[in-house]
MITIBA-814900 format. One record per atom (N, C-alpha, C): residue in one letter; atom name; z, x, y negated. Coordinates in Angstrom, 3 decimals. Each point is the difference from the previous one (the first is absolute). Example, Ala and Ser with C-alpha at 12.3 -4.5 7.8 and 13.67 -1.06 7.14 Angstrom:
2
(site 'a','N',(7.800,13.190,5.690))
(site 'a','CA',(0.000,-0.890,-1.190))
(site 'a','C',(0.000,0.900,-1.200))
(site 's','N',(-0.720,-0.350,-1.050))
(site 's','CA',(0.060,0.820,-1.190))
(site 's','C',(0.730,-0.770,-1.090))
# end
This chain:
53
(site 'x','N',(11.786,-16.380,3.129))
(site 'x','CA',(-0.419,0.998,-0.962))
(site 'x','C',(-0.157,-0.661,-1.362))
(site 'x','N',(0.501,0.898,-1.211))
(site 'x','CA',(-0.901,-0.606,-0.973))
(site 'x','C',(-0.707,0.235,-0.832))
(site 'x','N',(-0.775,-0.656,-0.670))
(site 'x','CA',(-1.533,-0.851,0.074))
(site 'x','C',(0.478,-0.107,-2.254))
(site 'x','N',(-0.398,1.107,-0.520))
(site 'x','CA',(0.113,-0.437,-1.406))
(site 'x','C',(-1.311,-1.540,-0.499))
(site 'x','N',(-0.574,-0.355,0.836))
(site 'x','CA',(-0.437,-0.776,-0.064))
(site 'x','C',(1.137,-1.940,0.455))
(site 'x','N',(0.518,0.350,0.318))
(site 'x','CA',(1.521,-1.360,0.506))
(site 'x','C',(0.966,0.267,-0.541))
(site 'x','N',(0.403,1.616,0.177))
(site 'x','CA',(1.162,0.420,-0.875))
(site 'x','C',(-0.304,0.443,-1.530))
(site 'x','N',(0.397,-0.840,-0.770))
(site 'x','CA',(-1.128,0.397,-1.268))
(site 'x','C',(1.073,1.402,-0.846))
(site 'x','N',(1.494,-0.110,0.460))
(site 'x','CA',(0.746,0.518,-0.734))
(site 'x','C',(-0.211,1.721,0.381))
(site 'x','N',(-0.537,0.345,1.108))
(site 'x','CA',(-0.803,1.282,0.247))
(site 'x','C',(-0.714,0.852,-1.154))
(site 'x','N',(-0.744,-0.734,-0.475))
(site 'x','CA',(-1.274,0.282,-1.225))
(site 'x','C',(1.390,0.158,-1.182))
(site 'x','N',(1.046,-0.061,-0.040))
(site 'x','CA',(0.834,0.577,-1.226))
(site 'x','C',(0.354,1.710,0.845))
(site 'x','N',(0.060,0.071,1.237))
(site 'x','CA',(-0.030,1.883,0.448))
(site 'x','C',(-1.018,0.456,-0.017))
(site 'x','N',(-0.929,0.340,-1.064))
(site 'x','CA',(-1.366,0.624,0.042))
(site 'x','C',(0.531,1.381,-1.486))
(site 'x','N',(0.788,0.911,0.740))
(site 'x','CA',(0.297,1.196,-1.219))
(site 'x','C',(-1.163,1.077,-0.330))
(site 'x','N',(-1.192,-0.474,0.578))
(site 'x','CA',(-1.192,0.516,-0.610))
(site 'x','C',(-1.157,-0.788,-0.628))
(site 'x','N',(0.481,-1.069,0.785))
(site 'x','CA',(-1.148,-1.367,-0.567))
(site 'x','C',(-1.141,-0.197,0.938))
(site 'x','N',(0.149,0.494,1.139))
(site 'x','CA',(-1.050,0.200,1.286))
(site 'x','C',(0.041,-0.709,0.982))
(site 'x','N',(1.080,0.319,0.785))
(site 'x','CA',(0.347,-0.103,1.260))
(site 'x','C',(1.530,-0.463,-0.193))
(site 'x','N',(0.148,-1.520,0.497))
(site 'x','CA',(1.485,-0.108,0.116))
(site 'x','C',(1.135,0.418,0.828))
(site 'x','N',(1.491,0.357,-0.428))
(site 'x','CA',(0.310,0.982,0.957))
(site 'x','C',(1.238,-1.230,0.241))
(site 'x','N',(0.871,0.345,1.408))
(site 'x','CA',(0.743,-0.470,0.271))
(site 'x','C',(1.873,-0.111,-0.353))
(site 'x','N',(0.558,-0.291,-0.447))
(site 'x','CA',(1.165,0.283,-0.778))
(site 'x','C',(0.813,0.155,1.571))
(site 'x','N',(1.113,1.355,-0.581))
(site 'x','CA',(0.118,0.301,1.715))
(site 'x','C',(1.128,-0.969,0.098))
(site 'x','N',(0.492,-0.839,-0.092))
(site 'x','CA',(1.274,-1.172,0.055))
(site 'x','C',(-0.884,-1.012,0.661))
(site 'x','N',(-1.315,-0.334,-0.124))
(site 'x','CA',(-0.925,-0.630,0.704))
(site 'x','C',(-0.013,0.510,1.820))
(site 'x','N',(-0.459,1.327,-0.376))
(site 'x','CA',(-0.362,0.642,1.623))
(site 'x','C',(1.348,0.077,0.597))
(site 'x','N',(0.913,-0.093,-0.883))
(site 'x','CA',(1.256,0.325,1.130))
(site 'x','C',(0.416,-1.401,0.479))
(site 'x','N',(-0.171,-1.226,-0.151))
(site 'x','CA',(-0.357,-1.558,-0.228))
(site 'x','C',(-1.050,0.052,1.370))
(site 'x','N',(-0.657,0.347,-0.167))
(site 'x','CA',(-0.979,-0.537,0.666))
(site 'x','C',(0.223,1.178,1.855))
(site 'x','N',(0.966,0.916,-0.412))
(site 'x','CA',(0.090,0.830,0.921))
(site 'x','C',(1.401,-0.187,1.185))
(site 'x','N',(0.787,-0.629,-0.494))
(site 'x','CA',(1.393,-0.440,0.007))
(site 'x','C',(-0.096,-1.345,0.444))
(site 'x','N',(-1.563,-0.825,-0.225))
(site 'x','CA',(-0.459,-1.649,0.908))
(site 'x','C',(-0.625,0.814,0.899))
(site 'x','N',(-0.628,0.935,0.180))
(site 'x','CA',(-0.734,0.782,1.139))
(site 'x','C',(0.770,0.131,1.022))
(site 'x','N',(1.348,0.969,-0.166))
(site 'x','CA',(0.997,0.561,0.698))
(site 'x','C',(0.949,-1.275,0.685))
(site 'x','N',(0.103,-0.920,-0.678))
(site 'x','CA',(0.737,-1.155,0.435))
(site 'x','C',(-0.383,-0.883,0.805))
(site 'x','N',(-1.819,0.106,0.187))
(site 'x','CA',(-0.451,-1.201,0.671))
(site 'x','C',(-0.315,0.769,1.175))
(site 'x','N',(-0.328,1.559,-0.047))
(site 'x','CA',(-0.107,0.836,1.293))
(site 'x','C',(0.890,0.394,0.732))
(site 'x','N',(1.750,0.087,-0.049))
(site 'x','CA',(0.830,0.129,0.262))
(site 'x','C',(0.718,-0.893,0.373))
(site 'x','N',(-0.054,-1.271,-0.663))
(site 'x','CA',(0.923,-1.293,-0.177))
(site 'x','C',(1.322,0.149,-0.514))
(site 'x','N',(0.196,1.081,-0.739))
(site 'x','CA',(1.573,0.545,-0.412))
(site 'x','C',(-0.470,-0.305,-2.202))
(site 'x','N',(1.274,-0.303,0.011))
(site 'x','CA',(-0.030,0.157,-1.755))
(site 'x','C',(-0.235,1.290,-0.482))
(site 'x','N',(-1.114,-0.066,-0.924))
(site 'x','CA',(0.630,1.622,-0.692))
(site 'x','C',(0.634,0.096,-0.859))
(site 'x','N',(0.979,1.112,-0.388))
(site 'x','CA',(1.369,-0.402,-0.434))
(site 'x','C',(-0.431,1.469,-1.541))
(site 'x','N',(-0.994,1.091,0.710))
(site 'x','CA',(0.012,1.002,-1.469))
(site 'x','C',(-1.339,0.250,0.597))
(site 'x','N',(-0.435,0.640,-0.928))
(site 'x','CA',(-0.873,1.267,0.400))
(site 'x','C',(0.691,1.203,-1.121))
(site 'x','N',(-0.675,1.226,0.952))
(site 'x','CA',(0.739,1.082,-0.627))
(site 'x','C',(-1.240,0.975,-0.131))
(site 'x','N',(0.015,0.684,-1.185))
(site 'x','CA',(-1.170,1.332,0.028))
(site 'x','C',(-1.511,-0.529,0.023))
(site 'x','N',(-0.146,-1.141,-0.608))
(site 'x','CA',(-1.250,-0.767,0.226))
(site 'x','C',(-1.087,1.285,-0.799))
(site 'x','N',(-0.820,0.319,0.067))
(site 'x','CA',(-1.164,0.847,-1.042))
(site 'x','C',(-1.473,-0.577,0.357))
(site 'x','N',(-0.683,-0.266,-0.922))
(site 'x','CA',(-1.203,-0.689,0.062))
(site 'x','C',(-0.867,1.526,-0.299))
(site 'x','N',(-1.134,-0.486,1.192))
(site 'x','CA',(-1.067,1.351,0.031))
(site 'x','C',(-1.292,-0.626,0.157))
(site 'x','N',(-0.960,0.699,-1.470))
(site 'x','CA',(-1.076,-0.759,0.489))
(site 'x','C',(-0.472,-0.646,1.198))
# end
């Protein structure tokens, strides 16, 4: 997970100045090492990704 406290480059996605948000090229990164290490297959796309609160 990350931690705007290690990842310092986080604290530049804050588009209210509050709460830092996640850049979705990140979650699809971090979703695509998910899918790969639970499967053992490469992931090759994702398709139709939509981020919901």
């Amino acid at each position: 997970m990350c931690d705007p406290a290690t990842d310092r480059w986080l604290l530049d996605h804050r588009p209210s100045w509050t709460v830092p948000t996640m850049p979705l090229m990140s979650m699809a990164d971090l979703l695509t090492d998910a899918l790969a290490r639970h499967s053992g297959r490469t992931v090759r796309s994702l398709d139709e990704v939509q981020v919901r609160r």
